[in-house]
C-alpha positions in Angstrom: -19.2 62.8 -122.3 -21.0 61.7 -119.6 -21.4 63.5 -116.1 -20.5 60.8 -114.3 -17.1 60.6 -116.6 -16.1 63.9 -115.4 -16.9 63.6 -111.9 -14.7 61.1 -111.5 -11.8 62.2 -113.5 -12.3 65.2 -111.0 -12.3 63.5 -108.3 -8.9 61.6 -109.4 -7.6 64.9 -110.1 -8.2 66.7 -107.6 -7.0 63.8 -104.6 -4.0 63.7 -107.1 -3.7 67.7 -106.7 -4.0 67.5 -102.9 -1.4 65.2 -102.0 1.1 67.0 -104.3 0.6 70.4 -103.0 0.9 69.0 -99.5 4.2 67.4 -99.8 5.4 69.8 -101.6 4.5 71.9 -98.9 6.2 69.2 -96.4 9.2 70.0 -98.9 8.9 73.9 -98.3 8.2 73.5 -94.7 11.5 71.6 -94.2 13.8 74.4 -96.3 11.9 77.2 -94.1 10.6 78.7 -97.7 7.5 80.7 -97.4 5.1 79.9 -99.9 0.9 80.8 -100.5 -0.7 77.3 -100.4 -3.6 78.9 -103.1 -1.4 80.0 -105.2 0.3 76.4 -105.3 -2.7 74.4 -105.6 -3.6 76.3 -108.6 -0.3 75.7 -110.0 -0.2 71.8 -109.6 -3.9 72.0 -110.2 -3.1 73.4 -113.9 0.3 71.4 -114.7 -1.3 68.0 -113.4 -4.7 68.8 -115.9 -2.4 70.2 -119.1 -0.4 66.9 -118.7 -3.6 64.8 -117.9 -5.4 65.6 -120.8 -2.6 65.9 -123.3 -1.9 62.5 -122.1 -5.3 61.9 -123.0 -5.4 63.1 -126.2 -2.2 61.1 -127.5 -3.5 58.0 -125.9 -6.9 58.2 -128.0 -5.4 60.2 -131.1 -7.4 63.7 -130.7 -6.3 66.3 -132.5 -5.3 69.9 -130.8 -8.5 72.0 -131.3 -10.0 74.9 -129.3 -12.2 73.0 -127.7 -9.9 70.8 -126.3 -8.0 73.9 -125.1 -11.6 75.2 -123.5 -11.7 72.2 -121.6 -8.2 72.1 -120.3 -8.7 75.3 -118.8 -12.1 74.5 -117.1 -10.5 70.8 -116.1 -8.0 72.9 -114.6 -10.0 75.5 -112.5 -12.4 72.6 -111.5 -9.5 70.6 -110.3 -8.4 73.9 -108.7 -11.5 74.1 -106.9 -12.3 71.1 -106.0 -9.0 70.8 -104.4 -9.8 73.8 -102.6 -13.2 74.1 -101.5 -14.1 70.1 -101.3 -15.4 67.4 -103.7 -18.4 67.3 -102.2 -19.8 71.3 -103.0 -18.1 70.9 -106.7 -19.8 68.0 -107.6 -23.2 69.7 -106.4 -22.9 72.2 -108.5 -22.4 70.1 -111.4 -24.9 68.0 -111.1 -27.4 71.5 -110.7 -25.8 72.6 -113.8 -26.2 69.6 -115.8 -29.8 68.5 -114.2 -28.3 65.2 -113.0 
């Protein structure tokens, strides 16, 4: 897998992430709920990956292994993060990490 794969499945993740955490938080707003905006971004960050790349793997027939669970979880806090802190640091780092 390619950098440049998973930069932009980040990037589609993460805008995806965004705009559900903030109208969900248009939702909250409305009902007066209090709610930690972290907290909820790592939520949606982790349900929209799990179903993304389970998705993925019935699509193109990959069987459930750890190392599809590895990079779930690591899809998820990148998605997290880049939601977070902005695409632009995240995808830095990753191309200092991967020397691309």
């Amino acid at each position: 897998m390619n950098t440049g794969y998973i930069v932009s499945a980040l990037a589609i993740s993460s805008a995806l992430t965004s705009l559900t955490v903030e109208g969900i938080k248009k939702l909250l707003d409305e009902q007066g709920k209090p709610y930690k905006p972290n907290l909820l971004a790592a939520i949606v960050a982790v349900l929209l990956s799990v179903f993304a790349i389970a998705g993925y793997a019935l699509y193109k027939s990959i069987p459930m292994s750890v190392q599809l669970v590895v990079i779930t979880i690591a899809f998820a806090f990148l998605s997290w993060l880049v939601s977070m802190v902005g695409f632009d640091k995240v995808k830095q780092l990753i191309a200092q990490l991967t020397g691309g």
